[in-house]
N, C-alpha and C positions, 0 to 999 in steps of 0.2 A: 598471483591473483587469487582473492577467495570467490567462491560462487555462496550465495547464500538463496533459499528459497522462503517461500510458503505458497501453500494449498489449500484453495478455497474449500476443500474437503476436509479439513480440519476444525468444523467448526464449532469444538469445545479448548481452544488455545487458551488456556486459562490469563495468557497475558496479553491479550490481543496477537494481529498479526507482526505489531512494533515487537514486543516484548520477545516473539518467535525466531525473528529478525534479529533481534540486538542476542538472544543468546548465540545462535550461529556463529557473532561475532568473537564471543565468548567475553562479552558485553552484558550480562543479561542486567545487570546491576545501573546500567547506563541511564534506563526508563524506570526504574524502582518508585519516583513517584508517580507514574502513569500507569501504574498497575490497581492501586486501589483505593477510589474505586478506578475501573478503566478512563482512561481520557487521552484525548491525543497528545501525541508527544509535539511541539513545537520546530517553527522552520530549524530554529538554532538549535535545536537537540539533533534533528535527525543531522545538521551539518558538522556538530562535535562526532556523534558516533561515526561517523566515515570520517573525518579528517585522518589523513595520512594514508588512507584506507586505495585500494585498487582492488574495486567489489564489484562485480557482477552479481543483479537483484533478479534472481525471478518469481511474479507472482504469477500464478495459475488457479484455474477454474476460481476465480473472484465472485463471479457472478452468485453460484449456490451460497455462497459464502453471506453476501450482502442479502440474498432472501431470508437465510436464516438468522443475521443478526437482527434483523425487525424485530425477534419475537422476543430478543431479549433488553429489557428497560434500563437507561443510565439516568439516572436522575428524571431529566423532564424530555428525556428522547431517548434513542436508541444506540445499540453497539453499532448499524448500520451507518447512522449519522456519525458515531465517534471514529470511525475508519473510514468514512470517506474525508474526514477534516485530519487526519493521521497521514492519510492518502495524496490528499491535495498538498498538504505542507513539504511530506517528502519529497513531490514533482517541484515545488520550487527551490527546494533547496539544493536536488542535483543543478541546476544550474549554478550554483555558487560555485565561487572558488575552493571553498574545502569540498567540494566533492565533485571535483572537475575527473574523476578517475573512478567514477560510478557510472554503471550501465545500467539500466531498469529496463525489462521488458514485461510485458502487462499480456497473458493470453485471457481471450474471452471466450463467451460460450453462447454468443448470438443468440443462436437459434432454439436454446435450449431453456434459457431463463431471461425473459425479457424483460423481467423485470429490475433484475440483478444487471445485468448488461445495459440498461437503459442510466444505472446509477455510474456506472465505469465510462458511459457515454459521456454524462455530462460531468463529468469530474475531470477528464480531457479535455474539453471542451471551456470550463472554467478557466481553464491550466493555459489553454491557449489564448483563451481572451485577457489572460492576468497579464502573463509573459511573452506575449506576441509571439513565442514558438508554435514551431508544427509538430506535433505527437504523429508519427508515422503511422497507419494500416498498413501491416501486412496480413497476407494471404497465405502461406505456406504451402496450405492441402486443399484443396477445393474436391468435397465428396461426388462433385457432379463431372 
């Protein structure tokens, strides 16, 4: 099994967080036209790059990530926008069959960026009215 990540504190990924992802895979070549200018990779890209694949995803601190992609412009929107539609695409496509053997888990940062967390809210939330799945909450650590 590979584990592959990305870190919402990396937010000068010159290829997005796709492009981050697919090198891990030692893929980087896979998204080559999603790199420039940036745009989301499609349901059927992200189900090509894992076909075969037995990948554990994890993305962390997202939240910082999506406040600072606001500032930077793709066309007639944002990097924010183009990674929550990169985002939401890859949530539908683990459900496929080529990627029946992928795990995603998603940590957020609530309390900390509400703004950013309110974008990761409803991108689950999409995910679950598209594909009538349930996106689980977990809790791990409760500060209180």
């Amino acid at each position: 099994m590979k584990v592959i990540g990305f870190s919402g504190r990396e937010s000068d990924a010159p290829l997005g967080a796709w492009g981050a992802l697919a090198k891990q895979l030692g893929k980087r070549d896979h998204f080559k036209d999603c790199y420039s200018p940036l745009q989301a990779p499609g349901q059927k890209a992200w189900e090509n790059l894992f076909a075969g694949e037995t990948v554990l995803v994890l993305l962390d601190e997202l939240p910082p990530y999506f406040e600072n992609a606001r500032s930077k412009a793709i066309g007639n929107s944002d990097l924010a926008q183009v990674t929550a539609t990169a985002l939401s695409n890859l949530l539908v496509s683990i459900g496929k069959e080529a990627c029946a053997r992928v795990c995603l888990v998603i940590t957020d940062l609530t309390t900390a960026y509400l703004k950013g967390s309110a974008q990761i809210a409803q991108l689950l939330s999409d995910f679950e009215k598209e594909t009538h799945r349930v996106a689980m909450s977990l809790e791990p650590v409760r500060l209180n």
